[in-house]
C-alpha positions as CSV (number, residue, x, y, z in Angstrom):
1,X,23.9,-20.4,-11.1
2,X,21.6,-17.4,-11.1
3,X,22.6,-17.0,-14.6
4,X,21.7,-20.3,-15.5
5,X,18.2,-20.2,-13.8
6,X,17.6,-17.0,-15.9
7,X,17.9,-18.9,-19.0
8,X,16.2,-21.6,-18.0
9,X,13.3,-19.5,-17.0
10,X,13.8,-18.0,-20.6
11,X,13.8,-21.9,-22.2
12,X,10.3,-22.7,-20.1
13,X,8.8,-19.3,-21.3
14,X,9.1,-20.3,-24.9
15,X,8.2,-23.9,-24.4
16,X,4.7,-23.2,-22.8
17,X,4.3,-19.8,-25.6
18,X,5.6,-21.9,-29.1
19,X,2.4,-24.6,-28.7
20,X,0.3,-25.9,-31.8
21,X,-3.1,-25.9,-32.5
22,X,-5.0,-29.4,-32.4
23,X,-5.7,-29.4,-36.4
24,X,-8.2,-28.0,-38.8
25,X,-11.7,-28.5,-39.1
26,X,-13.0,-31.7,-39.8
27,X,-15.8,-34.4,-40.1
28,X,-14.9,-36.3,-36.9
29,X,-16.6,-35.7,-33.4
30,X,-15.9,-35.4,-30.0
31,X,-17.6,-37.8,-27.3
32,X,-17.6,-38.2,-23.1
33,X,-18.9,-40.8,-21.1
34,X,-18.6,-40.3,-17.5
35,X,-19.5,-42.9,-15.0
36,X,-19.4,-42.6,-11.1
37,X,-19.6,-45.3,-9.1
38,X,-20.9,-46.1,-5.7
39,X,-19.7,-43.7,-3.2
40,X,-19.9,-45.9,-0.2
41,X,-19.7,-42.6,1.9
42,X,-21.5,-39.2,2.0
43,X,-18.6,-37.6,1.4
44,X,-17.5,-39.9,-1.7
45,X,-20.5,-39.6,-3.3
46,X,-20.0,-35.4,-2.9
47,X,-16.6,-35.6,-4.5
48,X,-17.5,-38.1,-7.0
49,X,-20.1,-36.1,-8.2
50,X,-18.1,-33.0,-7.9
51,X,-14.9,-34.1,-10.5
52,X,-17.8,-35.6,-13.1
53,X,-19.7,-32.5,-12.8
54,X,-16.9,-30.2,-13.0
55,X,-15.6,-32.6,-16.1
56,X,-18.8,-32.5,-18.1
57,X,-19.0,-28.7,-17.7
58,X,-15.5,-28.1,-18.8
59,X,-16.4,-30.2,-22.3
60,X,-19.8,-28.5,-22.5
61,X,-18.9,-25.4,-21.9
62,X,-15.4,-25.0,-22.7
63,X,-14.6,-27.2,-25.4
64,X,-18.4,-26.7,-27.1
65,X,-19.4,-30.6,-26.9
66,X,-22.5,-30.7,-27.8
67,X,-24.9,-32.1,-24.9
68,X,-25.9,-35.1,-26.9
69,X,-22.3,-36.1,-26.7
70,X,-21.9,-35.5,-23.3
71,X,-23.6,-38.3,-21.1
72,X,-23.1,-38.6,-17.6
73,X,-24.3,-41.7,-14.8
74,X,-24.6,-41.0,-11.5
75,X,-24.8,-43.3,-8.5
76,X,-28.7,-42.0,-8.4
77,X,-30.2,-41.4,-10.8
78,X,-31.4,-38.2,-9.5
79,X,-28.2,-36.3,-9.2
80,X,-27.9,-32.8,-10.8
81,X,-26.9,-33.5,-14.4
82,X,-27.0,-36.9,-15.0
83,X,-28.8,-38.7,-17.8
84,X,-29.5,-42.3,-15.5
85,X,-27.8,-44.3,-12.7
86,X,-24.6,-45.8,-13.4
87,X,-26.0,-49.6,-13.2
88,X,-23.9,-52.1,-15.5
89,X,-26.9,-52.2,-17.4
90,X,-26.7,-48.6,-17.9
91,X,-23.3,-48.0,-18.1
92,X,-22.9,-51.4,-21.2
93,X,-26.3,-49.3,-22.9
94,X,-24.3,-46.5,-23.4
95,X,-21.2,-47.6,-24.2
96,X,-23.3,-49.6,-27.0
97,X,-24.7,-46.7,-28.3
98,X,-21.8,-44.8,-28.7
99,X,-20.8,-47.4,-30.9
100,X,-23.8,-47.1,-33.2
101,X,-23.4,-43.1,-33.2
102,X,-19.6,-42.6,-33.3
103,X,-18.3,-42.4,-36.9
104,X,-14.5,-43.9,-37.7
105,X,-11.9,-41.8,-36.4
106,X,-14.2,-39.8,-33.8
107,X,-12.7,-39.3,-30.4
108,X,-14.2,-40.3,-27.6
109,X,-13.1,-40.2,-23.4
110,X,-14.7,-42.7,-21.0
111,X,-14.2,-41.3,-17.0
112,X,-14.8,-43.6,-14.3
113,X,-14.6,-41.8,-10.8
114,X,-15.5,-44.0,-8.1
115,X,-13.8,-46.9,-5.9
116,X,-12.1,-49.7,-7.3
117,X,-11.6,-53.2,-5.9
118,X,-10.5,-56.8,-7.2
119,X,-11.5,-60.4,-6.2
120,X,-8.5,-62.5,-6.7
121,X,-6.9,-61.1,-10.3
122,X,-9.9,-59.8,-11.4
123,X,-10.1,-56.0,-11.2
124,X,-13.2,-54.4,-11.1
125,X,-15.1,-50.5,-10.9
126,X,-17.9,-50.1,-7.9
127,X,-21.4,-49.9,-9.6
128,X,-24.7,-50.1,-7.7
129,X,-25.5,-53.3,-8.1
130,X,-23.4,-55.6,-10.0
131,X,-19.6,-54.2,-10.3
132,X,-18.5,-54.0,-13.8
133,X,-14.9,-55.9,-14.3
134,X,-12.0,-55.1,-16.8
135,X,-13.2,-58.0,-18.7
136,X,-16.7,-56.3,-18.6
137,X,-15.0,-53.3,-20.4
138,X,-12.6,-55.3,-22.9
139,X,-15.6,-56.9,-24.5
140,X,-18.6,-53.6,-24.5
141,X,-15.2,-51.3,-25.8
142,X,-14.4,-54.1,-28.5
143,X,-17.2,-52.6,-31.2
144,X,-15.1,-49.2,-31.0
145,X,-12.2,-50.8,-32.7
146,X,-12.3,-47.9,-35.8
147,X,-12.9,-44.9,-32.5
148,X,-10.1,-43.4,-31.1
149,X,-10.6,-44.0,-27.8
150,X,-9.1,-42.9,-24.1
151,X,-10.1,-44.9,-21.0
152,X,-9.7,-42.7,-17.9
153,X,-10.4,-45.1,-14.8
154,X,-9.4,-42.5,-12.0
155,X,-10.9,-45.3,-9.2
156,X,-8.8,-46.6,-6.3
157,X,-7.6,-50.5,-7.1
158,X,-7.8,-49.5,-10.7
159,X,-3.8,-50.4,-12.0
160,X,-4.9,-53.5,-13.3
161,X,-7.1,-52.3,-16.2
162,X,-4.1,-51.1,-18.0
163,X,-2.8,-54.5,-19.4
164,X,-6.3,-55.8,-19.6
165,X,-7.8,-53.1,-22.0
166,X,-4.4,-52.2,-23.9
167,X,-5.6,-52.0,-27.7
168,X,-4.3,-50.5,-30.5
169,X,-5.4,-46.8,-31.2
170,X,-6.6,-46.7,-27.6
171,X,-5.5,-44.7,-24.6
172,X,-5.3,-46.2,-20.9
173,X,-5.4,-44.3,-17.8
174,X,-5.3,-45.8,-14.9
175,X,-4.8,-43.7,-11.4
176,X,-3.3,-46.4,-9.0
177,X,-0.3,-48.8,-10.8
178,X,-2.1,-52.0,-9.2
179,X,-4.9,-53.5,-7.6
180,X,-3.1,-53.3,-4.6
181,X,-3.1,-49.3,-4.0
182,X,-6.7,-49.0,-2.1
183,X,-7.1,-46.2,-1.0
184,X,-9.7,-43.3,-1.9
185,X,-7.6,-41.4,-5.1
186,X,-7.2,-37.8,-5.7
187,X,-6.5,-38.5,-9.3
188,X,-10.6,-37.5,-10.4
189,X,-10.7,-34.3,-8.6
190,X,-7.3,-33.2,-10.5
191,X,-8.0,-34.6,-13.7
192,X,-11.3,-32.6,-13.5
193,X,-9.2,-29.7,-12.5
194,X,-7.1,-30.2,-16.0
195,X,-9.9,-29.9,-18.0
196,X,-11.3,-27.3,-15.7
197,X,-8.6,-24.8,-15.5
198,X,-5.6,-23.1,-18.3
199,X,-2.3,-24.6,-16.0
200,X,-2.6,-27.9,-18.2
201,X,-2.8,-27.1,-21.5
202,X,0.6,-26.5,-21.8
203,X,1.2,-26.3,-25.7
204,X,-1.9,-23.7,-25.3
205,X,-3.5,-24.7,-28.2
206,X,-7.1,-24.4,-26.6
207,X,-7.8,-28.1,-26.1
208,X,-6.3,-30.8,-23.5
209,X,-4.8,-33.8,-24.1
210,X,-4.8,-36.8,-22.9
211,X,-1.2,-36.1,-21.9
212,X,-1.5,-33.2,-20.3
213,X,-4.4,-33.9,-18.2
214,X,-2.5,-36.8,-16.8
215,X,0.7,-35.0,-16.1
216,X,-1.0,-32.4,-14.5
217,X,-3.2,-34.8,-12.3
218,X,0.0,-37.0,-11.6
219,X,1.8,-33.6,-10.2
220,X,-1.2,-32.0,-8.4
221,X,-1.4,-35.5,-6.8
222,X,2.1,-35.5,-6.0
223,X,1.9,-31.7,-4.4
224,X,-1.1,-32.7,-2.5
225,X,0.1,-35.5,-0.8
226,X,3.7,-33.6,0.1
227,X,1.5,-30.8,1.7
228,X,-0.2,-33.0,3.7
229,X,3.0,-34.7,4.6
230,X,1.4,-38.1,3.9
231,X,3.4,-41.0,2.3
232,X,1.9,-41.2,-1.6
233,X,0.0,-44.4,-1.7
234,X,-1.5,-43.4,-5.6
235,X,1.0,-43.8,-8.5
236,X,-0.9,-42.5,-11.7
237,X,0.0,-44.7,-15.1
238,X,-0.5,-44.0,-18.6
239,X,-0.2,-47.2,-20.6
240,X,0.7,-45.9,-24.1
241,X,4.1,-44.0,-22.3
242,X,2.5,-40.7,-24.3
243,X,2.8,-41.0,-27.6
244,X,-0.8,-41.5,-28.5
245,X,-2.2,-39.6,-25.7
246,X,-1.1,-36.5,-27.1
247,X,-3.1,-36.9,-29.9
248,X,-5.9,-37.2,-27.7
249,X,-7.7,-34.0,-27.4
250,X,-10.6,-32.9,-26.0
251,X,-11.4,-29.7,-27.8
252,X,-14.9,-29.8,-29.6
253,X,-15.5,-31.3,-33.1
254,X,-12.2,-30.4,-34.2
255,X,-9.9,-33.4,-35.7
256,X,-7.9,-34.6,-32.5
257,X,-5.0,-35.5,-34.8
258,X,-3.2,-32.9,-37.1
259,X,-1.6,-33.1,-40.7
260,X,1.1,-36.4,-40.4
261,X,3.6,-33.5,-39.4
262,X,1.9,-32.5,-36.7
263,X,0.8,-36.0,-35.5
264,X,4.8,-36.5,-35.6
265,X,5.5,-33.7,-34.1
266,X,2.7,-34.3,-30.8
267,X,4.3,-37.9,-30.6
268,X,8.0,-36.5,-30.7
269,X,6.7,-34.0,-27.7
270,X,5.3,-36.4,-26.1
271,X,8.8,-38.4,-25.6
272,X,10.1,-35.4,-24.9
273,X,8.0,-35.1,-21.7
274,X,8.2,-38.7,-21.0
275,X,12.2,-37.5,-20.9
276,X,11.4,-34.7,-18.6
277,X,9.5,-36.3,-16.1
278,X,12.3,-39.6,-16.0
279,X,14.8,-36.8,-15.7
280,X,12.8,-34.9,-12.4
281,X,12.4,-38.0,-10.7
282,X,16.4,-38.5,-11.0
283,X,16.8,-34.9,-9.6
284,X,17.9,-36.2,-6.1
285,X,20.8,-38.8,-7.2
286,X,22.3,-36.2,-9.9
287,X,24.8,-33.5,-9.1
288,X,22.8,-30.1,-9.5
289,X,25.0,-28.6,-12.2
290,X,24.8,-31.7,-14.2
291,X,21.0,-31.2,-13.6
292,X,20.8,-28.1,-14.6
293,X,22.7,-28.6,-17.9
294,X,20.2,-31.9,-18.6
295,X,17.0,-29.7,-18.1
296,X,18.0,-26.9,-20.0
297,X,19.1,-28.9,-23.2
298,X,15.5,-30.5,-22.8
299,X,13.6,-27.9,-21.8
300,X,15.3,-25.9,-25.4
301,X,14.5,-29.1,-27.2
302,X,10.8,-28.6,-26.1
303,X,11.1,-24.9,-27.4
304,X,12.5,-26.2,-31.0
305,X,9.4,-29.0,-31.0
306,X,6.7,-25.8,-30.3
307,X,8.2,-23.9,-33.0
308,X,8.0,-26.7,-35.6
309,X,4.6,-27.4,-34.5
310,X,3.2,-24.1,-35.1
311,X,4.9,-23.9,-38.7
312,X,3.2,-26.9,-38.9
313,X,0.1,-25.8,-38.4
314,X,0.6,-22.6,-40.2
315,X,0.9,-20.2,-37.5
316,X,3.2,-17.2,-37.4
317,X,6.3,-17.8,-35.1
C-alpha cells in the first residue's frame, strides 16, 4: 500500500506542476462587482466586509484589475473601499453600466456576500432597503447576453438563483443548494480566501477560475465544519457542473479563454474534476484498494490533460 501511496503522491505532484496558462494577450477585459448586503449583526457586517475587501484586493492587486473595473457596495456607504451603498438602486446602476462599458467577450464576476432569504418561491439577496430578487437579477443581467459572465451569490438561502439565472455563456454559483439552507455561510470568506491565497490555483497558471475557487471554497467549507464537529447545513452548487467555469478566470486583461485547444482541454479538466470529487464522495462505500486503483488512473489522467495544456499553450514540458 505504501507503494502505491508513493506513486500516487508522484501522480498529484505532476497534476498540480503540468498546469496551462489562461491564453495570450488580448482585446477583452476583466470586470468585478461586489455587493454586500445587510449584515443584520455587528459581526456580519465585519465579515461581510472582510471577504469583499479581501476579494477586491486580490483582483486589484494580484490579478492587476484596474480600479475602474473593480466596484464595490457596501451596506454603508462609508465603509473602507467602497464606491456607494449596496441599495437596489445602486446595485441595478451598476450592473447597467457595466453593460454600457463591457465590450463582447469581456469577463466579468458579480459577488454577493450577505444573507439570503425567500418569500414563498421567490428567492431573494438582503439589501438595505428593498431586497433584490432572482428575478431582479434575470432581467438587470439580461443586457450582458454577448459578456461572459459568472454570478457568485455566496448568501445563505441563496440555492434557488441557480435555475432562475441559468443562461447560456454564463456561470452560476450559488453557496447553499436551496432556499431552505438558512443559516449564516462560510462560503464568502473561503471563496475570498481562493482568490486571496496560491492553494487554489491548482493548474498554476497565475489566475483563478471559476472552478477552482469553488472547489476550494466547497472543501475549506467542508474542513471547517468537520473541525468544529458541526453537522454541514451549507452544500455549495455550481450550476454549469464545470465545464464553463474553468474558462472563467480572473487574471487581469488577459483573454479568459485560450486557443479552441485549450478551451477543450480546460473543459475536458474540468470533467475530470467533476470525476474526482463524485469519486471522493464514494470513498466510504468502496473497498480501499479499488479506491486507490480509481484515484490513481484519475489522478494520471489529470497529469496527461496538464501536459497537453501546456503544449497547448506553448510552454516547455
Amino acid at each position: 500500500m505504501s507503494g502505491r501511496r508513493g506513486a500516487r503522491r508522484a501522480v498529484a505532484a505532476a497534476a498540480l506542476a503540468l498546469g496551462t496558462g489562461a491564453g495570450g494577450a488580448g482585446a477583452q477585459q476583466t470586470h468585478l462587482l461586489v455587493v454586500v448586503g445587510i449584515g443584520g449583526e455587528p459581526q456580519y457586517t465585519e465579515s461581510f466586509h472582510r471577504s469583499a475587501l479581501a476579494i477586491t484586493e486580490a483582483a486589484r492587486r494580484r490579478f492587476g484589475l484596474p480600479d475602474s473595473n473593480v466596484v464595490y457596495l457596501a451596506e454603508t456607504a462609508g465603509q473602507a473601499g467602497a464606491a456607494g451603498a449596496s441599495t437596489k438602486a445602486n446595485v441595478e446602476r451598476a450592473l447597467a453600466r457595466l453593460a454600457e462599458r463591457a465590450g463582447a467577450g469581456d469577463e466579468l464576476w458579480i459577488v454577493l456576500v450577505g444573507h439570503g432569504s425567500a418569500q414563498g418561491r421567490e428567492p431573494r439577496f438582503n439589501l438595505p432597503g428593498p431586497d433584490m430578487t432572482a428575478a431582479d437579477f434575470r432581467r438587470a443581467l439580461a443586457p450582458l447576453a454577448k459578456q461572459r459572465v459568472a454570478f457568485v451569490n455566496a448568501a445563505s438561502a441563496s440555492g434557488d438563483f441557480a435555475s432562475v439565472l441559468a443562461a447560456p455563456n454564463r456561470v452560476v454559483v450559488t453557496a447553499t443548494k436551496s432556499s431552505a439552507e438558512t443559516n449564516e455561510t462560510l462560503f464568502a470568506r473561503h471563496f475570498a480566501a481562493a482568490l486571496s491565497g496560491d492553494g487554489a490555483d491548482t493548474d498554476k497558471d497565475g489566475g483563478v477560475s471559476v472552478l477552482e475557487a469553488f472547489t476550494y471554497a466547497k472543501r475549506e467549507v467542508a474542513r471547517a465544519y468537520e473541525a468544529d464537529n458541526r453537522l454541514l447545513t451549507e452544500h455549495a452548487q455550481l450550476a454549469d457542473g464545470g465545464s464553463l467555469a474553468a474558462t472563467r478566470v480572473l487574471a487581469g486583461g488577459r483573454t479568459a479563454a485560450a486557443s479552441p485547444e485549450g478551451a477543450r482541454l480546460r473543459a475536458e479538466r474540468a470533467a475530470l474534476d467533476a470525476r474526482l470529487a463524485e469519486l471522493r464522495a464514494r470513498k466510504a462505500t468502496m473497498d480501499s484498494a479499488a479506491y486507490e486503483r480509481a484515484l490513481e488512473a484519475l489522478l494520471l489522467e489529470v497529469a496527461r490533460n496538464g501536459q497537453a495544456a501546456r503544449a497547448a499553450a506553448g510552454e516547455r514540458p
